[in-house]
C-alpha positions in Angstrom: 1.2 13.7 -13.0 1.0 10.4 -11.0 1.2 10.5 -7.0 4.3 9.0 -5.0 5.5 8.5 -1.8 2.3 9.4 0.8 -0.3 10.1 -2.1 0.9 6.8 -3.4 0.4 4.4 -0.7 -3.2 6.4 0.3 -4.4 5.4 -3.1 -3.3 2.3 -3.5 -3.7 0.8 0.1 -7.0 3.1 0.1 -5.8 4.5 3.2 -7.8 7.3 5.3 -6.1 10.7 4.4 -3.7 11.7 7.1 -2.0 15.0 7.7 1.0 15.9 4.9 2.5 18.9 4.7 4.3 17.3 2.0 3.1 16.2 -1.3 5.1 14.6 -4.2 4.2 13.5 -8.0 6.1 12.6 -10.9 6.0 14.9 -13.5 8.5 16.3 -16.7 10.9 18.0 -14.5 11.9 19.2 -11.2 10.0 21.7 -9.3 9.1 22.9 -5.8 5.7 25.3 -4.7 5.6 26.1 -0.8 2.2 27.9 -0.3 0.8 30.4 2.2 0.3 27.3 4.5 3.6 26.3 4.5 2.8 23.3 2.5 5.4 22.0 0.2 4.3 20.3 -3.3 7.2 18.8 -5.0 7.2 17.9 -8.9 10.4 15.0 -9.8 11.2 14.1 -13.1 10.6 10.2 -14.3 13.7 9.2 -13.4 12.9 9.7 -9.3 10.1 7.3 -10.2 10.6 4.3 -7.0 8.9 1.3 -8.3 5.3 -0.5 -7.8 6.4 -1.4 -4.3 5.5 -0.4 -1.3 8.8 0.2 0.5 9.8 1.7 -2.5 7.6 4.4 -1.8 8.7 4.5 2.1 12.2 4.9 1.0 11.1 7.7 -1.2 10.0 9.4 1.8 13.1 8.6 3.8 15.0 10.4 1.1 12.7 13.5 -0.6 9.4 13.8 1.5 8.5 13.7 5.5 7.8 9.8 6.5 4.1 10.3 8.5 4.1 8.3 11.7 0.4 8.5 11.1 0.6 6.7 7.8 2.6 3.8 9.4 0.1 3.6 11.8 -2.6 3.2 9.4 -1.1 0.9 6.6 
């Protein structure tokens, strides 16, 4: 499965990790895990794929995962 939104822009901007409660990849269909932590891992199908882009991947937040303030600040 390949990374977007927040996991996306940390790899490819080699950004620090920051704190994400939050995570999203692209996988073969639609799924949603909340563990004991409260942490929400979110599997969307190919099709939710933004683009190589990195607003693409911002936007993509804005609409499916939680925007970090901290990952503005570090990008």
């Amino acid at each position: 499965m390949r990374p977007v939104g927040t996991q996306w822009l940390l790899k490819h901007y080699s950004l620090p990790e920051v704190v994400a409660t939050h995570r999203s990849r692209i996988g073969s269909r639609r799924q949603t895990k909340i563990n004991s932590r409260g942490e929400i891992d979110d599997v969307f199908p190919q099709n939710y794929w933004p683009g190589d882009h990195a607003l693409d991947h911002v936007e993509f937040l804005l609409k499916y995962g939680n925007l970090s303030l901290d990952l503005l600040e570090k990008g």
